[in-house]
C-alpha positions as CSV (number, residue, x, y, z in Angstrom):
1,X,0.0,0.0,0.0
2,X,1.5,3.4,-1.1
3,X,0.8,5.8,2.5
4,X,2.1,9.5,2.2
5,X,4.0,10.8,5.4
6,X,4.4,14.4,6.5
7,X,7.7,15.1,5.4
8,X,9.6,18.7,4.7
9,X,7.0,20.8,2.9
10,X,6.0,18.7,0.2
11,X,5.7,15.0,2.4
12,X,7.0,11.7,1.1
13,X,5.2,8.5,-0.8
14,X,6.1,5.1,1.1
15,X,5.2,1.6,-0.3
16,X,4.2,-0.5,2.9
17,X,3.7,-4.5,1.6
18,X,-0.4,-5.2,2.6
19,X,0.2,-8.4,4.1
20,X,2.4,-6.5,7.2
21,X,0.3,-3.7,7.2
22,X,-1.7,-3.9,10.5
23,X,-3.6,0.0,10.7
24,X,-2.7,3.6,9.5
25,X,-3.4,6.3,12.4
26,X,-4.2,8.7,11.5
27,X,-6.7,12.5,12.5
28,X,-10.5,12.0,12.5
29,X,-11.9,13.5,9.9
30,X,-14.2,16.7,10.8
31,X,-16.8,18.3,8.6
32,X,-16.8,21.4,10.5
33,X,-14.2,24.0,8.7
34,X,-14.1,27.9,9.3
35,X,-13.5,30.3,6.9
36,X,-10.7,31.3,9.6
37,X,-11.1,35.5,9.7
38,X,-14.7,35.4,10.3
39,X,-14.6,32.1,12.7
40,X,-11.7,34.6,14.6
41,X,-14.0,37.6,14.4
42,X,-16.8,35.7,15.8
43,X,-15.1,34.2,18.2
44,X,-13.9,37.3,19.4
45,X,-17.3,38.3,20.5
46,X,-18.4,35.5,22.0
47,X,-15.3,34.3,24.4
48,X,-15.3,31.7,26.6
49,X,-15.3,32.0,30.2
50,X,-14.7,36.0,30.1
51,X,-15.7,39.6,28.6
52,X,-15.1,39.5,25.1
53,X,-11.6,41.0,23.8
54,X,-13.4,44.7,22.7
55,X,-14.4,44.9,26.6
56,X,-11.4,43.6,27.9
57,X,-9.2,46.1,25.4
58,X,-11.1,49.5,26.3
59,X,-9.7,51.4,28.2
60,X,-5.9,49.8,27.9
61,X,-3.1,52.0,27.1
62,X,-1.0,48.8,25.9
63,X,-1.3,45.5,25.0
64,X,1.2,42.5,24.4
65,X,0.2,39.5,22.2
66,X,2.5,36.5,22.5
67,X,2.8,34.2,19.6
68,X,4.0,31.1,18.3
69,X,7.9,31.0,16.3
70,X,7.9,29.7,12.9
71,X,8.3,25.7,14.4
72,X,4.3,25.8,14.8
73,X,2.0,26.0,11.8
74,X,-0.6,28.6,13.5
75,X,-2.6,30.8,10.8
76,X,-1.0,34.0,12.7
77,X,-1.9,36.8,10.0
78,X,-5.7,35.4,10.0
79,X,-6.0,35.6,14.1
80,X,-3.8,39.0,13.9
81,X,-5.6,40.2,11.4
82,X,-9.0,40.3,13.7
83,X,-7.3,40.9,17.1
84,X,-5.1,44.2,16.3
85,X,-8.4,46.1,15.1
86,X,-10.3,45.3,17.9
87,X,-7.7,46.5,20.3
88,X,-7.2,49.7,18.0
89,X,-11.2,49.9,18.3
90,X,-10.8,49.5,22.2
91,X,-8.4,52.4,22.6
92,X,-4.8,50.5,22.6
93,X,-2.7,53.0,20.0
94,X,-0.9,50.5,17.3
95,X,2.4,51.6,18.8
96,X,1.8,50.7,22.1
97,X,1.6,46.8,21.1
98,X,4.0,44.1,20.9
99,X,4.1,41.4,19.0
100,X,6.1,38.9,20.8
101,X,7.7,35.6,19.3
102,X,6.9,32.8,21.6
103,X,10.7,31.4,20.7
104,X,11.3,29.6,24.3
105,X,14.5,28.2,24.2
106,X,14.8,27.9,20.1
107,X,16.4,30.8,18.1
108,X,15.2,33.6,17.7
109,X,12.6,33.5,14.2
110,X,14.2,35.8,10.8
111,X,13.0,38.6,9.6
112,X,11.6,36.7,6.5
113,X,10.3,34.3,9.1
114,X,8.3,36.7,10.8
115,X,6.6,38.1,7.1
116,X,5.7,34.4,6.6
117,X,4.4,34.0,10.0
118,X,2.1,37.6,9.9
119,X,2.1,38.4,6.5
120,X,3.9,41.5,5.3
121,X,1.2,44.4,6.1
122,X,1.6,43.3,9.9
123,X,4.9,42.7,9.9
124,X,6.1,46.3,8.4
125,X,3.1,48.1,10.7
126,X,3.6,46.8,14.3
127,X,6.1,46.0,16.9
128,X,7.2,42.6,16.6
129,X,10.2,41.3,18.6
130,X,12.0,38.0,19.3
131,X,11.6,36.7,23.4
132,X,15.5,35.2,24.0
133,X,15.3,33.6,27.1
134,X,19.3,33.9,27.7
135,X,18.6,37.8,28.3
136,X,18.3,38.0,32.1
137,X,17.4,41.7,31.7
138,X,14.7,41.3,30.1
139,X,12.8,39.4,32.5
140,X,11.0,40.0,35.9
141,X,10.3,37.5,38.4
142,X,7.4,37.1,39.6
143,X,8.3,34.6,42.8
144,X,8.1,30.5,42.5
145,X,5.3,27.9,41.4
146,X,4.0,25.9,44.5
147,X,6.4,23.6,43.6
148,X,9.6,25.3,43.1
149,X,9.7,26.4,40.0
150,X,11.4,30.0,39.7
151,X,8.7,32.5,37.6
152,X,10.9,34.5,35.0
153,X,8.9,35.9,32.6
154,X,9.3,38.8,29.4
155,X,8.9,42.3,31.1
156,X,7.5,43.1,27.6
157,X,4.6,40.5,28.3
158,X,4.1,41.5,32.2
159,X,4.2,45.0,31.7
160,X,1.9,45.4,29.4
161,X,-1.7,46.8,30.3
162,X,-3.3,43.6,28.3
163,X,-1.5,40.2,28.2
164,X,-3.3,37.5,25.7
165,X,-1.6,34.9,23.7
166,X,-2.2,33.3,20.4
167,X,-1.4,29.7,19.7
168,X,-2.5,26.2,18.6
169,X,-3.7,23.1,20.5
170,X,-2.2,20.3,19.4
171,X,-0.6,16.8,21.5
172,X,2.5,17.8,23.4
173,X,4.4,14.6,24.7
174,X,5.1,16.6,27.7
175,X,2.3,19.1,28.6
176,X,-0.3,16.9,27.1
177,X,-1.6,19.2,24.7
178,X,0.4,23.2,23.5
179,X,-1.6,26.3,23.0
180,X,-2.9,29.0,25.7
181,X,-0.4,28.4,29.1
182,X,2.3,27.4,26.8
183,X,3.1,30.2,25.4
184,X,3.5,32.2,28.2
185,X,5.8,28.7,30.0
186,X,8.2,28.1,28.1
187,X,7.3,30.5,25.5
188,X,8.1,33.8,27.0
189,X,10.2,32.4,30.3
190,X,13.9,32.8,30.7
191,X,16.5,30.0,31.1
192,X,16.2,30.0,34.9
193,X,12.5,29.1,34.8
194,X,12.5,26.9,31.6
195,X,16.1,25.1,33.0
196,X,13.4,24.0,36.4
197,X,10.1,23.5,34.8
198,X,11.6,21.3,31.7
199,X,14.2,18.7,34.5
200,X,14.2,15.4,35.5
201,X,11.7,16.2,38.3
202,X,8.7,17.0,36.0
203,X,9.4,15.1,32.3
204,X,10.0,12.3,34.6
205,X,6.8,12.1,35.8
206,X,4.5,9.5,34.4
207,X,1.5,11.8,33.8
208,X,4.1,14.0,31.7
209,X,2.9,12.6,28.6
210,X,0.8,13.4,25.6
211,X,-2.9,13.6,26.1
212,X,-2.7,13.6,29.9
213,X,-3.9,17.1,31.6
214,X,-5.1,16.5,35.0
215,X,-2.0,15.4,37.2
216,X,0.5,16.3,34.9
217,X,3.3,18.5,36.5
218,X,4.2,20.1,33.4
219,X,0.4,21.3,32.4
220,X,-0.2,22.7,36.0
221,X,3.3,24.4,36.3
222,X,3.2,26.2,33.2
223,X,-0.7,27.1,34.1
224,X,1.0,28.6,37.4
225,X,3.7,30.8,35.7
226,X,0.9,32.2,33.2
227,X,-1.1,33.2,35.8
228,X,1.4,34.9,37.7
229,X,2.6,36.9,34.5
230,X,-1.2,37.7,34.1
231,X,-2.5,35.9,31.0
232,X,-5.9,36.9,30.4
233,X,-7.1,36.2,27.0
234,X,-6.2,33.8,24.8
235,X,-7.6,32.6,21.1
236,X,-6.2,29.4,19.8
237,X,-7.1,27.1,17.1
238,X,-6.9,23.6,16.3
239,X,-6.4,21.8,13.0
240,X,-7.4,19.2,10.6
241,X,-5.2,17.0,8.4
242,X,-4.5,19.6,5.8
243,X,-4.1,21.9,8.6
244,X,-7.6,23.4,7.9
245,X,-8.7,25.6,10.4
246,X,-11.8,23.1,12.8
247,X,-11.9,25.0,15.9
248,X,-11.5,28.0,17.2
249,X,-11.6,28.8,21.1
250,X,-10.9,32.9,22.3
251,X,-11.4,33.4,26.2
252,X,-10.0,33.3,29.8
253,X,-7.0,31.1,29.8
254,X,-7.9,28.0,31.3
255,X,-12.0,27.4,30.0
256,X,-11.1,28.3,26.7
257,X,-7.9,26.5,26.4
258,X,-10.0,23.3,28.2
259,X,-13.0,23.8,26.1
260,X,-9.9,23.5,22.5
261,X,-8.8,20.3,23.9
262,X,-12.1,18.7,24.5
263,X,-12.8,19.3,20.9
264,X,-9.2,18.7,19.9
265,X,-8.9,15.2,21.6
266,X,-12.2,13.3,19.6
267,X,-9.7,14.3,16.5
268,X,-6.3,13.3,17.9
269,X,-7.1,9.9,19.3
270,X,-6.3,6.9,17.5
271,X,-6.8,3.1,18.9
272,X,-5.5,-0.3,17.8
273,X,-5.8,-3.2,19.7
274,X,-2.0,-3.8,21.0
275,X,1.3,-2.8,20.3
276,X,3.0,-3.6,17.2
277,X,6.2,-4.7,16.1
278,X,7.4,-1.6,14.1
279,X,5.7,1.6,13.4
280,X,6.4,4.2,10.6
281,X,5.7,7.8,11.5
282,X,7.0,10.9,10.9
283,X,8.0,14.5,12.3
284,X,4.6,15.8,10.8
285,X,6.4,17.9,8.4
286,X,7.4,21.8,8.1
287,X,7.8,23.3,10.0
288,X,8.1,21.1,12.8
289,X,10.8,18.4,10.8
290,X,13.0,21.7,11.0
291,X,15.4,19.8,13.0
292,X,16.7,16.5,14.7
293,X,15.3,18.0,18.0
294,X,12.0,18.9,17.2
295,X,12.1,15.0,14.9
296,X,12.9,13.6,18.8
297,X,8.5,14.4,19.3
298,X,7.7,11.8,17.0
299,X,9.5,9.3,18.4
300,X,8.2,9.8,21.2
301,X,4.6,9.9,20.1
302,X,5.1,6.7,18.7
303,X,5.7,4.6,21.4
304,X,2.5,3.7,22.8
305,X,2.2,1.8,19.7
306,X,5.3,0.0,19.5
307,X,5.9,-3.2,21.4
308,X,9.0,-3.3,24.0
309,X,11.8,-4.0,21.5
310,X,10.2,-3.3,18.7
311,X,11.2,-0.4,15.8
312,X,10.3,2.6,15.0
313,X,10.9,4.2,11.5
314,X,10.8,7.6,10.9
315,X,11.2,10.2,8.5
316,X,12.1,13.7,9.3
317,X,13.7,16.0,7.0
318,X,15.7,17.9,9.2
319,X,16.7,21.0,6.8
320,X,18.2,22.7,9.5
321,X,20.2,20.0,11.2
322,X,20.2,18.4,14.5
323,X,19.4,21.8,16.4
324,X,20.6,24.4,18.9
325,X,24.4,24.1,19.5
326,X,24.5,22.8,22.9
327,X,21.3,20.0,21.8
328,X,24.4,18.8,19.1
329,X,27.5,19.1,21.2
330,X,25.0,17.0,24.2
331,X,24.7,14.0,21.4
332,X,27.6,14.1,19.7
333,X,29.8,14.4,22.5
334,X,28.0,11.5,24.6
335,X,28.6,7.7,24.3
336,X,26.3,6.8,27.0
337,X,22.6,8.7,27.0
338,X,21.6,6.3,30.0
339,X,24.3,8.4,31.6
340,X,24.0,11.8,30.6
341,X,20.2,11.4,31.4
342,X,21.3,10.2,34.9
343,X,23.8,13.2,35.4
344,X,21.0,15.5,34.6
345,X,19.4,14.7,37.9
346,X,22.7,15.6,40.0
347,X,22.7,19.2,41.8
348,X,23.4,21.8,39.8
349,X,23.7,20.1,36.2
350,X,22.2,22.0,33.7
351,X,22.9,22.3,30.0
352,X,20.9,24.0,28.1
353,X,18.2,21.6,25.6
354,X,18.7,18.5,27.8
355,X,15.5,17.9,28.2
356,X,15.2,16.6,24.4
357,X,17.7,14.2,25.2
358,X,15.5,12.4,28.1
359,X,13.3,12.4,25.8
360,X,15.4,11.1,22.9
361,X,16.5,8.1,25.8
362,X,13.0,7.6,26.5
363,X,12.5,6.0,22.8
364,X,15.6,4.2,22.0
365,X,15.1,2.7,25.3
366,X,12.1,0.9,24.2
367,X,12.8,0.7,20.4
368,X,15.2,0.5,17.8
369,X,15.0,3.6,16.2
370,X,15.7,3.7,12.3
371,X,15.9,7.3,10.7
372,X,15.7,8.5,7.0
373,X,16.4,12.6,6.5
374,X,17.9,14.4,3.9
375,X,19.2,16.9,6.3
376,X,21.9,15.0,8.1
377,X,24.4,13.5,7.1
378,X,23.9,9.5,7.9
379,X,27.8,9.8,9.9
380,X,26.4,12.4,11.9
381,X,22.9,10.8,12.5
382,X,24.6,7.6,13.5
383,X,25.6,9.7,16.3
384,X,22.2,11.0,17.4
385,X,21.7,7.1,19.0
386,X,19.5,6.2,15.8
387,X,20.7,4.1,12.6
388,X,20.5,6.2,9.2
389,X,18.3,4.3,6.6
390,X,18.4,5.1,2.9
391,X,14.8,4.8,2.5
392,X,11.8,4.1,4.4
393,X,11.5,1.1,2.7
394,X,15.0,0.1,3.2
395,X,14.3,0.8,6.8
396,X,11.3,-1.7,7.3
397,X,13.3,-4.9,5.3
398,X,15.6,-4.5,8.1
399,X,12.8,-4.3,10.7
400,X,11.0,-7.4,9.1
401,X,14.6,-9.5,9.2
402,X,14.4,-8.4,12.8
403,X,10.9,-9.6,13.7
404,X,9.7,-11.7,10.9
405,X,8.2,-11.9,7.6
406,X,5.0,-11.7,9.6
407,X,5.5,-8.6,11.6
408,X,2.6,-6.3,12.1
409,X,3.3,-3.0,11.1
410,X,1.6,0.3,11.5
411,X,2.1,3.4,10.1
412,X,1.4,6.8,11.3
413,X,1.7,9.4,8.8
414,X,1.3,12.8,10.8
415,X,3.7,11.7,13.8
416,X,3.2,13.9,16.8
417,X,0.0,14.9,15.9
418,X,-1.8,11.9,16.5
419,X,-2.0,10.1,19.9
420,X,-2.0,6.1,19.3
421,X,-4.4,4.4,22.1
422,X,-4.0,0.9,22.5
423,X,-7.1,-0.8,23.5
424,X,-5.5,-4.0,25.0
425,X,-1.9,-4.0,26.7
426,X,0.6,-6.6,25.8
C-alpha cells in the first residue's frame, strides 16, 4: 500500500507490503471547517469563560500578544488580522503593542520568518520582537510555582496593560496538549524558569505525557507561571489533516484553552488493539521536521504503539540539522545517554536543551529507532543514538529480518499529531 507521510513541505510516498500492514493512524476527519477570519472575528465576541476582547481592550493603554515561532504552523496573520483592530477599536494605539515571538529556548525567528508567519502588512506596521530567554534583563520574576519552579517571565509581556496569547492546541508529549499556558511557559520564560520546569523532576513524571492534563506537572506548572505573568485572554485554534482551520476557542486562559482540547482530543485519538512490532511515523512535516530535535517528538509519540523492542521508523527531513548548539555538542559528545540522562538529575547540572535528550533516551530505550532525513548527514545521524536508513522502505526490510516476515506494522503518517491508544496492553 503506497501511504504518504508528513515530510519537509511537500511529504514523502512510502510503499508499505499489505500483508504487514496492520492500521494507519491517522486524525478523525471533521466536517466542521471555518473560513478562519470570520470564525476569529466571531469568536472574538463570544469568548469563553470571560468579557469579550473589545471589553477587555477598552480602556488599555498597551497590549502584548504573544505568539508562536515559525516551528508551529498557526494561521497567525488570519488571528492577527482580527485581534489588532479590535484592540485599535478598544483604545490601545498601534504603537503601544508588541508582538512577541513565543521562541522559548529555540532561536530567535528571521525577519523573512516573521513576514511568513504575519504576513507583510503586519509585519512592516507593528512592533514585533523575538523573546530570548538567555537575556536576564529582560525578565522579571514574579516569585516561585508551589512547587519550586522559579517564575521568569518577558517584562515586555508582564508590563503590558493587556496580556493574551495566540497559539494552537495540538498533543504535546510533555504538557499533554500546547496552546494557551504554553506560550506564556516556556514561551516567553527565561532559562532559569525553563532550565526547572523542563528537569528530571517534572518530564519524569508519568503523567508528563501526551494527552494527559489532569495530574501532569508540566500542564499545572506552566498554568501557574501564566497566571502569575497575568494571561488573560487567549484565542487558539486547532487543525485538521490539511491543517484546515476546525476549531476556534478565544477566552480566559484556562475554560477556553480546556474547552480547545475537549474538541481537539475526539480528533487526535487513535486506537488499535495492541502494540506492534514496528511503526512508521513521521515529524509531521514543516515546520516542525526543521530539525533532529523537534524530529525527537515523533519518536516519542510513537511509542504507545510500538511493542517493548520493537522499531520505530521515521522520517524527518531535518533542513536545519540536529538543532541548537548545545542540543548537538549533548549528542555528539555523549557515548552513553543512560548516563547523561542520569547526570541531569545531580545538583546543579544544567545544560541548556537537555530535556530533548531524556526524551530522545525515552524512545531508543524501548525501540530501535531507524531514521531516514535528507538533512543530516547519515555519519552524523549515526551519532544522534539512531541508525540512518536510505529509505523508508530500506528501513522496514531490516525491521522485518528483525521480527519476521509476519511482523505487524503500522504506520502513522502525521507523527506527533496523532496520539496512538492501545485498547488491549501486551
Amino acid at each position: 500500500m503506497h501511504i504518504k507521510l508528513d515530510y519537509g513541505r511537500t511529504g514523502l510516498d512510502v510503499n508499505v507490503p499489505d500483508w504487514n500492514l496492520e492500521t494507519v493512524l491517522s486524525l478523525k476527519e471533521t466536517k466542521a471547517h471555518y473560513w478562519a477570519e470570520r470564525g476569529v472575528r466571531e469568536a472574538l465576541m463570544r469568548s469563553l469563560g470571560c468579557p469579550p476582547l473589545a471589553a477587555k481592550a477598552r480602556g488599555k493603554n498597551s497590549a502584548c500578544i504573544a505568539i508562536c515561532d515559525i516551528t508551529r504552523p498557526v494561521p497567525n496573520k488570519s488571528i492577527l488580522g482580527q485581534v489588532l483592530p479590535v484592540l485599535e477599536m478598544g483604545g490601545v494605539p498601534p504603537e503601544e503593542i508588541t508582538i512577541l515571538i513565543a521562541t522559548g529556548t529555540h532561536r530567535p525567528s528571521s525577519p523573512e520568518e516573521i513576514i511568513a508567519m504575519v504576513g507583510p502588512e503586519i509585519a512592516r506596521n507593528y512592533r514585533i520582537v523575538n523573546h530570548v530567554a538567555t537575556d536576564h534583563d529582560s525578565h522579571l520574576h514574579l516569585g516561585e510555582t508551589p512547587m519550586g519552579v522559579p517564575m521568569w517571565v518577558d517584562r515586555r509581556f508582564v508590563e503590558a496593560d493587556l496580556k493574551m496569547s495566540v497559539g494552537l492546541i495540538e498533543p504535546h508529549f510533555m504538557a499533554g496538549y500546547s496552546g494557551g499556558r504554553k506560550l506564556i511557559c516556556p514561551g516567553i520564560c527565561g532559562i532559569e524558569t525553563v532550565k526547572v520546569w523542563h528537569g528530571p523532576r517534572f518530564i519524569g513524571h508519568e503523567l508528563a505525557e501526551a494527552g494527559v492534563v489532569d495530574g501532569n506537572p508540566v500542564h499545572e506548572e506552566a498554568m501557574h507561571v501564566a497566571n502569575a505573568a497575568g494571561l488573560e485572554f487567549i484565542c487558539d485554534v486547532t487543525l485538521d489533516e490539511e491543517r484546515r482551520v476546525v476549531g476556534i476557542f478565544a477566552g480566559d486562559p484556562d475554560a477556553a484553552w480546556r474547552r480547545g482540547v475537549q474538541s481537539v482530543e475526539s480528533i487526535v485519538r487513535a486506537e488499535l488493539s495492541e502494540p506492534l512490532d514496528v511503526v512508521i511515523t513521521s515529524a509531521a512535516g514543516y515546520p516542525l521536521d526543521l530539525t533532529f530535535y523537534q524530529a525527537v517528538k515523533g519518536m516519542v509519540g510513537a511509542l504507545p504503539a510500538v511493542k517493548e523492542g520493537g522499531t520505530i521508523i521515521i522520517a524527518a527531513q531535518c533542513q536545519e540539522g540536529i538543532g541548537s548548539k548545545e542540543f548537538t555538542d549533548t549528542l555528539l559528545n555523549s557515548s552513553d545517554l543512560g548516563a547523561f540522562v542520569k547526570q541531569t538529575g545531580e545538583p546543579g547540572f544544567f545544560v541548556p536543551d537537555q530535556w530533548e535528550v531524556h526524551e530522545l533516551w525515552k524512545a531508543v530505550r524501548k525501540a530501535e529507532v531507524l531514521m531516514y532525513s535528507e538533512g543530516i548527514p547519515d555519519d552524523t545521524l549515526a551519532r544522534c543514538f539512531v541508525t540512518p536508513i536510505p529509505s523508508v522502505e530500506d528501513g522496514l526490510q531490516m525491521a522485518l529480518k528483525k521480527h519476521g516476515a509476519n511482523a505487524r506494522v503500522g504506520v502513522i503518517p502525521k507523527g506527533p499529531y496523532v496520539i496512538p491508544t492501545v485498547t488491549h496492553q501486551q
